[in-house]
Backbone as CSV, one residue per row, in Angstrom:
resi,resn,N_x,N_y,N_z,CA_x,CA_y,CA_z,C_x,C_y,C_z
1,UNK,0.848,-1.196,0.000,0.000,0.000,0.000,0.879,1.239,0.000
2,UNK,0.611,2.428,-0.811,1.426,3.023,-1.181,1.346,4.408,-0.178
3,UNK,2.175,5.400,0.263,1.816,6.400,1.539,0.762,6.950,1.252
4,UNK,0.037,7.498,-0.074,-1.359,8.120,-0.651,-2.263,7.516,-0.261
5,UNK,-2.516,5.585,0.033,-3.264,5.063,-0.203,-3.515,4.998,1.188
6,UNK,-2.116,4.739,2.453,-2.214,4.647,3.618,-3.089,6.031,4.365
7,UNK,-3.496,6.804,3.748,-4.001,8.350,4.139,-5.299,7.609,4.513
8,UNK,-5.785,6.949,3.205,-7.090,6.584,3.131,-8.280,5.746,4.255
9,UNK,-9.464,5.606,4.546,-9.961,4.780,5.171,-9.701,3.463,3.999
10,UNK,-10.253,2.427,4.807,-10.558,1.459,4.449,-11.830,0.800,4.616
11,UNK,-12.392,0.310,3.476,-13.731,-0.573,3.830,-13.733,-1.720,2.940
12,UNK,-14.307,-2.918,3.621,-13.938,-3.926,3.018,-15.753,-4.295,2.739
13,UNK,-15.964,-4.149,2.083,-17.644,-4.945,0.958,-17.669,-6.654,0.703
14,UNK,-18.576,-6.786,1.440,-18.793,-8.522,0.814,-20.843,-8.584,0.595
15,UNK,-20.258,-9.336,-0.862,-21.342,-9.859,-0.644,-22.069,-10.602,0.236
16,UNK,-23.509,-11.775,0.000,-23.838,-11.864,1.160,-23.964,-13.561,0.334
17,UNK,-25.145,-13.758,-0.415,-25.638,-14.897,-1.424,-24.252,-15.946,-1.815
18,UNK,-23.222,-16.575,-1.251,-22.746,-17.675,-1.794,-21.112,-16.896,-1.921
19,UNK,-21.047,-15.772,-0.983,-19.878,-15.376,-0.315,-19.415,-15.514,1.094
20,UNK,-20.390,-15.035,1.745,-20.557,-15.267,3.226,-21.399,-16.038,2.862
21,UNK,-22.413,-16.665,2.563,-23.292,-17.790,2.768,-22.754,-18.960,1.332
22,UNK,-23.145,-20.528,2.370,-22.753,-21.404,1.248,-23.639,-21.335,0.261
23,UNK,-24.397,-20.978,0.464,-25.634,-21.240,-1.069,-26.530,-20.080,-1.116
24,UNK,-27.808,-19.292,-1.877,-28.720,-18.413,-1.978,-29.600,-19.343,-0.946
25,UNK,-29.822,-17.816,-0.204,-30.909,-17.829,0.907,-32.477,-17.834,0.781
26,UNK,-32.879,-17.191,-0.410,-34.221,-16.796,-0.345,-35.098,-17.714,-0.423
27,UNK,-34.378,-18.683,-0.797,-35.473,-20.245,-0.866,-35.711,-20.202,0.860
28,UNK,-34.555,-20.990,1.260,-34.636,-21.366,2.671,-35.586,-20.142,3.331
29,UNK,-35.548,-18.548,2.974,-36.435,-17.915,4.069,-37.560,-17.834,3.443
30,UNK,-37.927,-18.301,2.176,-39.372,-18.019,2.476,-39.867,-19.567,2.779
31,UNK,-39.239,-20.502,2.744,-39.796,-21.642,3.525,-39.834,-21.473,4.845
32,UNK,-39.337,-20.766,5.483,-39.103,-20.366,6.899,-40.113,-19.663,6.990
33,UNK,-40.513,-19.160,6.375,-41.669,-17.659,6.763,-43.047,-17.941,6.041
34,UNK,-43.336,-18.859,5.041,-44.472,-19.483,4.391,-44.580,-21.072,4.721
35,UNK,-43.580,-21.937,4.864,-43.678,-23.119,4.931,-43.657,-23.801,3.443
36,UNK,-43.294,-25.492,4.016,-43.293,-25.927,2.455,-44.321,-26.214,1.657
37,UNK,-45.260,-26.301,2.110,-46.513,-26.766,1.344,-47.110,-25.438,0.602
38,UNK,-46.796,-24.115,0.890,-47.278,-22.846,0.283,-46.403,-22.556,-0.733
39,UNK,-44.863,-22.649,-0.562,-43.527,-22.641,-1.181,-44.299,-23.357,-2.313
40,UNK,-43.796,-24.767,-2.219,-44.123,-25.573,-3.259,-45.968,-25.144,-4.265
41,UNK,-46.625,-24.642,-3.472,-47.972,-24.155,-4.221,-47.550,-22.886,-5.310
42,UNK,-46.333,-21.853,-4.718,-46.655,-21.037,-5.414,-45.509,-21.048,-6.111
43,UNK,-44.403,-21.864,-6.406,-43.193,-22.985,-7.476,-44.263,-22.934,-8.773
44,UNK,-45.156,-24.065,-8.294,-45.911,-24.602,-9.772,-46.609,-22.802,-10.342
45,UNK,-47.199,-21.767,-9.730,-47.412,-20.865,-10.724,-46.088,-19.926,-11.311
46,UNK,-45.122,-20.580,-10.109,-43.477,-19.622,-10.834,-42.771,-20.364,-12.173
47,UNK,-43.024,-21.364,-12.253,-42.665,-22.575,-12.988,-41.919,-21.819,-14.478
48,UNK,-42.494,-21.137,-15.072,-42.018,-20.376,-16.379,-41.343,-19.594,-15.753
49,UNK,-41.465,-18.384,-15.299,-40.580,-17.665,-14.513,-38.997,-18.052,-14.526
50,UNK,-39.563,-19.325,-13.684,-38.251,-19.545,-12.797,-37.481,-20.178,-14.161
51,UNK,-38.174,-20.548,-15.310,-37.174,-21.206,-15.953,-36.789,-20.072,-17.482
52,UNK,-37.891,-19.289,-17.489,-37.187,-17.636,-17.903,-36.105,-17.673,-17.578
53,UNK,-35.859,-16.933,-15.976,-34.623,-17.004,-15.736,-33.648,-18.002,-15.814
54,UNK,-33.724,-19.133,-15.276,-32.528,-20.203,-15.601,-31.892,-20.093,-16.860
55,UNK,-32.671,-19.921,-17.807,-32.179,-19.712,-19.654,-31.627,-18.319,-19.822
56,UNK,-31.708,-17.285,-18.826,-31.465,-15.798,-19.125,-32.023,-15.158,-20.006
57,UNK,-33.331,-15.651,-19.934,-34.389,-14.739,-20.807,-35.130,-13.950,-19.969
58,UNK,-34.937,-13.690,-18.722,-35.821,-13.005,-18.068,-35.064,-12.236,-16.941
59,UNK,-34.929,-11.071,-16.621,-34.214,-10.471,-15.754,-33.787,-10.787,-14.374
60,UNK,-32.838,-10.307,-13.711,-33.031,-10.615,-12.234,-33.638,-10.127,-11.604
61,UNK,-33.861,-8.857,-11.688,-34.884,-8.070,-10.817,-36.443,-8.524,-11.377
62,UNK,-36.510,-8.618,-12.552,-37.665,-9.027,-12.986,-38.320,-10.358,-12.209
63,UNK,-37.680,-10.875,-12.436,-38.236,-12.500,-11.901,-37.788,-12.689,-10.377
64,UNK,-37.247,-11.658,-9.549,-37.037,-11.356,-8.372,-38.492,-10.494,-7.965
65,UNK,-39.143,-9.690,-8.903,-40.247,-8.992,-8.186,-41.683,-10.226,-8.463
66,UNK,-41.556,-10.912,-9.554,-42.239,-12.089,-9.793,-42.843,-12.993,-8.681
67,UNK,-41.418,-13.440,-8.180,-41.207,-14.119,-6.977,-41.798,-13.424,-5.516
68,UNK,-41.501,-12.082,-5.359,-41.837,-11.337,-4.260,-43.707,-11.374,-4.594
69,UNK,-43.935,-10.899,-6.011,-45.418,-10.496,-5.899,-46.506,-11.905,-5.331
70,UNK,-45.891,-12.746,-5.859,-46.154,-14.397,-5.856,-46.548,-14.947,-4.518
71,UNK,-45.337,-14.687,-3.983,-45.426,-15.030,-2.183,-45.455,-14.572,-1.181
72,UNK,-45.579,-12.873,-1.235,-45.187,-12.073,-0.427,-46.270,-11.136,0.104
73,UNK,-47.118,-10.401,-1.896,-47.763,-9.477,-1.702,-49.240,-9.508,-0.760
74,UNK,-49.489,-8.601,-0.256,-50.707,-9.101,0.958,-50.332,-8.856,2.037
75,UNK,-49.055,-9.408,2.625,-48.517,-9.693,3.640,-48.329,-8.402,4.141
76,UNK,-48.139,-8.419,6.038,-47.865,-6.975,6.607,-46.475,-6.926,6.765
77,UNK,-45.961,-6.153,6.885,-44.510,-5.993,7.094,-43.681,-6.070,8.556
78,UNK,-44.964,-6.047,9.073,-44.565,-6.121,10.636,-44.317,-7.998,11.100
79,UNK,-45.587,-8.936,10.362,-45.459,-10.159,10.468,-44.114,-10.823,9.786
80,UNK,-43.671,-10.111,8.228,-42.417,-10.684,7.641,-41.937,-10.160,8.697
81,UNK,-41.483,-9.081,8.879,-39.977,-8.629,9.979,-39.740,-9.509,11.182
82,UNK,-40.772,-10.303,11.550,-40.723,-11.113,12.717,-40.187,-12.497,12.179
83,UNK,-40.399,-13.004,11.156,-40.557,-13.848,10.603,-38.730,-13.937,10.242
84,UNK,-38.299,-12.722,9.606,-37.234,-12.596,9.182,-36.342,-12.236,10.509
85,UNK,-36.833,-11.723,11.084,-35.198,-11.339,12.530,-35.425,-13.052,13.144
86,UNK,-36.471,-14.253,13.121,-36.410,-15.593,13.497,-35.337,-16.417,12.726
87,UNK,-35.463,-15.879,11.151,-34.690,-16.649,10.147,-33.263,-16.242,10.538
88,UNK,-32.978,-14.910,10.532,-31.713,-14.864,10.640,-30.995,-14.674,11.934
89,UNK,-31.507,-15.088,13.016,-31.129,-15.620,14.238,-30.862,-16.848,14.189
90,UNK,-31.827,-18.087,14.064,-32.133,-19.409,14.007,-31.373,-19.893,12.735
91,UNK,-31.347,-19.561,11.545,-31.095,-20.177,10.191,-29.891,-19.885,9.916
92,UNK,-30.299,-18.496,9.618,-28.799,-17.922,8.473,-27.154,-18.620,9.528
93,UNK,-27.099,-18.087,11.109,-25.633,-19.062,11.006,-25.122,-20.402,10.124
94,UNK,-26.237,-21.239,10.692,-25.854,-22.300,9.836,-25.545,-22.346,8.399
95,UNK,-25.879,-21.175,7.980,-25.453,-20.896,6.161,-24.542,-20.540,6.136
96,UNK,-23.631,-19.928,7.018,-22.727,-19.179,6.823,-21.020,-19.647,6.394
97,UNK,-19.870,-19.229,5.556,-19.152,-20.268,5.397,-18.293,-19.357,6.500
98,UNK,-17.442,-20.269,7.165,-16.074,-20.083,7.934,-15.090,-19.508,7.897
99,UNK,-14.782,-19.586,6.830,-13.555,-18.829,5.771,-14.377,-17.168,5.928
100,UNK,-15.412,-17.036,5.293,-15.807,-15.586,5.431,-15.828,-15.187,6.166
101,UNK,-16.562,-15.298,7.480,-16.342,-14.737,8.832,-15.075,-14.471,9.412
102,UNK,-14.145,-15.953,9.001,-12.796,-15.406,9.507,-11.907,-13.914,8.848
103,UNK,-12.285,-13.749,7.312,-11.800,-12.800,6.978,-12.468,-11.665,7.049
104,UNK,-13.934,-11.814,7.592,-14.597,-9.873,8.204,-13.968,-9.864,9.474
105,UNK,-13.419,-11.045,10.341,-12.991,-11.160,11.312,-11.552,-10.269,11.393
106,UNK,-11.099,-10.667,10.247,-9.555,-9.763,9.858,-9.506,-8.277,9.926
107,UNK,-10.628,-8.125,8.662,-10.957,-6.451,8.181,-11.232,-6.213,9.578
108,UNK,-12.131,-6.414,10.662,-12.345,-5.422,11.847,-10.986,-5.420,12.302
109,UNK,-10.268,-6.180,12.875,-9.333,-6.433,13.510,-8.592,-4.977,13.020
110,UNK,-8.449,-4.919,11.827,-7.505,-3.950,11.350,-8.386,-2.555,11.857
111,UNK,-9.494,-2.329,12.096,-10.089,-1.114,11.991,-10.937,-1.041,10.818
112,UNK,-11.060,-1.769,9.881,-11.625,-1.111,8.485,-13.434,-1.392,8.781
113,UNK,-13.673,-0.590,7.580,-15.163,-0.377,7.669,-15.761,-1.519,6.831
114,UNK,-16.990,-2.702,7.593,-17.261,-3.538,6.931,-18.269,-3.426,6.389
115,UNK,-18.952,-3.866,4.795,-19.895,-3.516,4.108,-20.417,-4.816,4.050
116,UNK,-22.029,-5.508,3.972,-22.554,-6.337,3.242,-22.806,-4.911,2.325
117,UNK,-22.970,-6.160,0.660,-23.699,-5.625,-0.137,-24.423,-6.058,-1.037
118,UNK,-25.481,-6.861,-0.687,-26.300,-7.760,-1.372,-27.623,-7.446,-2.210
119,UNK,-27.673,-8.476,-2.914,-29.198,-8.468,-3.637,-30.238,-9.036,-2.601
120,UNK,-30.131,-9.269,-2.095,-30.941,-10.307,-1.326,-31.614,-9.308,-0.335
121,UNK,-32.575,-9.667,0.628,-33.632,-8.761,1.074,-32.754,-8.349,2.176
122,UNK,-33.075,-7.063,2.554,-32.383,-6.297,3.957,-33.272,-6.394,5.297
123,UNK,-34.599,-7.143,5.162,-35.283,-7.453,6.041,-34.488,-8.550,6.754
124,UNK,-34.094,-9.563,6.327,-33.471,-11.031,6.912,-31.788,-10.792,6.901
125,UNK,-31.282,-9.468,5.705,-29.712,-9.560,5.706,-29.292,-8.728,7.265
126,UNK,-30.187,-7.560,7.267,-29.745,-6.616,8.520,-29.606,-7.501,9.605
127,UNK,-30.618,-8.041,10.034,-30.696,-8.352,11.356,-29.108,-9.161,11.898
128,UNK,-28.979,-10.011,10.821,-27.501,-11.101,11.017,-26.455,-10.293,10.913
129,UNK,-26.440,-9.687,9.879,-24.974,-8.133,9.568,-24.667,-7.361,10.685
130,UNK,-25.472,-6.781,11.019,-25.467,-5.691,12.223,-25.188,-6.325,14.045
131,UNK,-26.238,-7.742,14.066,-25.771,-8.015,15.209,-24.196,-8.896,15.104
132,UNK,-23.916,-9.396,13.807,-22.607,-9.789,13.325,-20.831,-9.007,13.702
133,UNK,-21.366,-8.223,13.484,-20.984,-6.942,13.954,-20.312,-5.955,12.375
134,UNK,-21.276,-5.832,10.845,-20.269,-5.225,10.619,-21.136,-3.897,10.431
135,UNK,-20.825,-2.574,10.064,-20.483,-1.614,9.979,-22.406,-0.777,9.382
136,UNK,-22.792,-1.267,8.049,-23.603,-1.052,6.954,-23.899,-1.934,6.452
137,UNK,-25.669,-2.459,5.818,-25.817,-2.949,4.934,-26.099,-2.424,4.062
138,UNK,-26.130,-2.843,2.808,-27.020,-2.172,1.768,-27.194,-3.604,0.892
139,UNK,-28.932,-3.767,0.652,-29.473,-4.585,-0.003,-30.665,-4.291,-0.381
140,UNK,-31.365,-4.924,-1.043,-32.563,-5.199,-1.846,-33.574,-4.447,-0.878
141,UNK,-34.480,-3.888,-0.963,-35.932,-3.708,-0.289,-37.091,-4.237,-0.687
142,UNK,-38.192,-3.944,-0.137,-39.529,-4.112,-0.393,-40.323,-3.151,-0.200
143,UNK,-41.145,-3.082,-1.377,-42.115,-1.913,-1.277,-43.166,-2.296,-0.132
144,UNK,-43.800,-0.983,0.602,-44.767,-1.300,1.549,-45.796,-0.192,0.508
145,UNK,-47.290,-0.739,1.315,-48.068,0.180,0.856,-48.204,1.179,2.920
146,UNK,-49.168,2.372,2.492,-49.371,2.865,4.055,-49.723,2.199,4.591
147,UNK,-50.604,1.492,4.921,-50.998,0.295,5.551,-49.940,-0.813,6.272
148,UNK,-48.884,-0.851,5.376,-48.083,-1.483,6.072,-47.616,-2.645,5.219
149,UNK,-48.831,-3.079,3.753,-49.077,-4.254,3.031,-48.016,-4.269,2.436
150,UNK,-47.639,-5.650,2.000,-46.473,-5.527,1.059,-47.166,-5.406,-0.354
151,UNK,-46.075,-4.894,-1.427,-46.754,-4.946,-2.747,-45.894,-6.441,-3.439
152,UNK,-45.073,-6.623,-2.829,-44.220,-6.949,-3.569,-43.065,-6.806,-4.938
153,UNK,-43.481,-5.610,-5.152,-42.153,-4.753,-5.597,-41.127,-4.446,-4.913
154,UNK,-40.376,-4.333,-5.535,-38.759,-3.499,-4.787,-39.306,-2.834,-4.758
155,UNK,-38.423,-1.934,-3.635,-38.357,-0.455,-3.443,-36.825,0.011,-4.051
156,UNK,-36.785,1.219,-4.975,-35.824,1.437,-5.748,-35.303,-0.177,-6.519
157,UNK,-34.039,0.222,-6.821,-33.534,-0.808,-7.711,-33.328,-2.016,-7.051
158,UNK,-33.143,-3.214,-7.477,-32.470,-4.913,-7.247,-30.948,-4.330,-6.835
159,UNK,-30.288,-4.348,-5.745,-29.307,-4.016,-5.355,-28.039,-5.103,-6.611
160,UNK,-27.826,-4.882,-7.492,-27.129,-6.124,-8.464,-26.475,-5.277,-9.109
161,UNK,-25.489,-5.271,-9.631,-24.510,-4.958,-10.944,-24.073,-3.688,-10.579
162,UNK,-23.709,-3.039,-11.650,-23.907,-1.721,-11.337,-24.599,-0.776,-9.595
163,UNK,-25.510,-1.626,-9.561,-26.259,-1.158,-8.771,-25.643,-1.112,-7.592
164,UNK,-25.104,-1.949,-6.811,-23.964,-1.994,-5.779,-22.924,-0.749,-6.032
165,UNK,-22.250,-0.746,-7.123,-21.053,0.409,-7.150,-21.954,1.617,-6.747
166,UNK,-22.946,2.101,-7.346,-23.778,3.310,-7.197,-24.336,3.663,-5.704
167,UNK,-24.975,2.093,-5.077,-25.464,2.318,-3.642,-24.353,2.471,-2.743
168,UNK,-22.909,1.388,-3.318,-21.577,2.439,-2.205,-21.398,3.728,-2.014
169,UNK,-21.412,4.006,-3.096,-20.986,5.401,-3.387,-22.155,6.479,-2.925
170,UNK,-23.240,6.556,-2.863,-24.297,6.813,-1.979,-24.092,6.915,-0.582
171,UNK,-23.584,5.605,-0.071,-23.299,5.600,1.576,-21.606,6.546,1.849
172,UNK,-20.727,5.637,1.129,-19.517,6.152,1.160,-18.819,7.670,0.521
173,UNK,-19.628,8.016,-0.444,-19.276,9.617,-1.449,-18.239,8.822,-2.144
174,UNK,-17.361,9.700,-2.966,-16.731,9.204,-3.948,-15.782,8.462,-4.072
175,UNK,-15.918,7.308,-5.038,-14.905,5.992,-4.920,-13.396,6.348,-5.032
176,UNK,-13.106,7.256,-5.284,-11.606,7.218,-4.873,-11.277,8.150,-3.693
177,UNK,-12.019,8.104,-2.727,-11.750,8.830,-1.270,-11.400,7.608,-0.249
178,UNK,-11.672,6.462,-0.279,-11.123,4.968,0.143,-11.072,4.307,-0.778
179,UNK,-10.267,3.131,0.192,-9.621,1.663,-0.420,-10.525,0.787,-0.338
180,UNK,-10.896,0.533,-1.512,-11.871,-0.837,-1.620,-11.242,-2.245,-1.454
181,UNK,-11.103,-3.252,-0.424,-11.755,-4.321,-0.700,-13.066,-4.880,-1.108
182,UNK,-12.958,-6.260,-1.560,-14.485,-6.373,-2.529,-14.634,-8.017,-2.722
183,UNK,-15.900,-8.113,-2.151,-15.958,-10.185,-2.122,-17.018,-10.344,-2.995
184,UNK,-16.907,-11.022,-3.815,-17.731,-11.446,-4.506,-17.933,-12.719,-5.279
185,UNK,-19.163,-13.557,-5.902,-18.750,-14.929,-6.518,-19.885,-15.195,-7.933
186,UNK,-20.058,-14.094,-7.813,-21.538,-14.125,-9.185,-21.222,-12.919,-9.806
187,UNK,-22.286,-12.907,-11.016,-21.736,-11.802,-12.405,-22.390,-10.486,-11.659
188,UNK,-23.280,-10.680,-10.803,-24.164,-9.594,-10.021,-23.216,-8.767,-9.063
189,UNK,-21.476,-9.312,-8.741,-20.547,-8.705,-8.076,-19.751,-7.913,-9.345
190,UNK,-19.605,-8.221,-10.352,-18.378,-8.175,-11.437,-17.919,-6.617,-11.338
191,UNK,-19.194,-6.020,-11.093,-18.882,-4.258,-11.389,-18.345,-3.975,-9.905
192,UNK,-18.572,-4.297,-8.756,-18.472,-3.855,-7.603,-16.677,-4.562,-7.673
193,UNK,-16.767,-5.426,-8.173,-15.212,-6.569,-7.836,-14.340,-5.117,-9.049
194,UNK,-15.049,-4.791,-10.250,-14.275,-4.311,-10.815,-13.778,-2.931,-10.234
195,UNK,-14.623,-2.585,-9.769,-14.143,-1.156,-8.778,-13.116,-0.925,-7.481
196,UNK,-13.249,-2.403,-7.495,-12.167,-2.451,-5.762,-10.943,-2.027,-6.431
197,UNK,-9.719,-1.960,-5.240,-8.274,-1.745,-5.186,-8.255,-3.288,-5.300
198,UNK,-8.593,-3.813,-4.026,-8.384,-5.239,-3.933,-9.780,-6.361,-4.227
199,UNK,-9.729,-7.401,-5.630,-10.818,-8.156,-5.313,-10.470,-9.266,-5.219
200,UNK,-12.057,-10.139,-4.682,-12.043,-11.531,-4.403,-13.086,-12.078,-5.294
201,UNK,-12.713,-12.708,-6.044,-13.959,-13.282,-6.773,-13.946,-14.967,-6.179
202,UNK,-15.004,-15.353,-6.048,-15.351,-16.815,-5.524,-14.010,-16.773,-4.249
203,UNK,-12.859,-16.973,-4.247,-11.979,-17.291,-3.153,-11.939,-16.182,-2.345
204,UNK,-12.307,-16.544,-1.177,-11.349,-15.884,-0.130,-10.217,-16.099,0.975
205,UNK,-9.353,-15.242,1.105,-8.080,-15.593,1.436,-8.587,-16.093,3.008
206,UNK,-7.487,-17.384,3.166,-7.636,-18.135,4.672,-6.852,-16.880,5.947
């Protein structure tokens, strides 16, 4: 690190979906929060959808609000939030890989500022991040109506691609005022991995 760079803060960004976690979560929480017999009811009307996407004919956010309108919309936001601070108390550890923790374990150690920065919902990511201990999340939302109802839309954008570099830079101000570290293992990191000083794609260091 060069004396210019040593001036700088540091914040280290990880994803959340199959960086810190071994596999995508959103299955497991909405079986957690609907059960399997509703899951599996509302599969068979996702059925095209879901295989839209598998072929990449159908967006991520697209077939991400699909999914939300499908199983979600109706619902109060006060019952998911309960539902979700259960999941990611009870569940999400067990998802979590070892290796990742040990290296947010590092970044604090040093002082640096730790980022999740996921696609995945901030209802179920906050609760684990924050009491985890790192710094900021920034992920996916859900639209509420006043009432409280969900619509099942996002709120603003699918935190993905692009979209991550833009929501850092939102929290943090401009990308060359710190040193990026950057974890990532899907094409939904590529822009955020491409922006770091330092990236991790799929590996992270022991």
């Amino acid at each position: 690190m060069s004396e210019a760079e040593g001036n700088k803060p540091v914040v280290a960004a990880f994803d959340f979906d199959g960086t810190l976690t071994r596999r995508d979560t959103l299955l497991p929480f909405l079986l957690h929060a609907l059960g399997t017999a509703a899951v599996m009811r509302h599969a068979l009307t996702l059925a095209p959808t879901l295989a839209g996407y598998g072929l990449g004919m159908i967006r991520n956010d697209v077939a991400k609000e699909r999914v939300f309108t499908q199983c979600l919309a109706g619902m109060h936001i006060d019952e998911l939030q309960r539902e979700a601070t259960q999941f990611a108390e009870h569940k999400l550890p067990g998802l979590i890989r070892p290796e990742a923790i040990h290296r947010f374990g590092w970044h604090k150690k040093q002082g640096h500022r730790c980022v999740v920065i996921s696609a995945s919902l901030d209802i179920y990511v906050q609760p684990w991040a924050l009491k985890t201990g790192f710094d900021d999340v920034i992920a996916s939302r859900l639209e509420k109506l006043e009432n409280g109802r969900i619509t099942g839309n996002l709120l603003g954008k699918n935190c993905f691609g692009i979209e991550k570099v833009r929501r850092l830079e939102a929290l943090l101000g401009s990308r060359d005022s710190y040193i990026l570290y950057a974890y990532g293992d899907s094409r939904g990191d590529r822009e955020l991995l491409s922006a770091a000083d330092y990236a991790y794609y799929r590996k992270i260091p022991g």
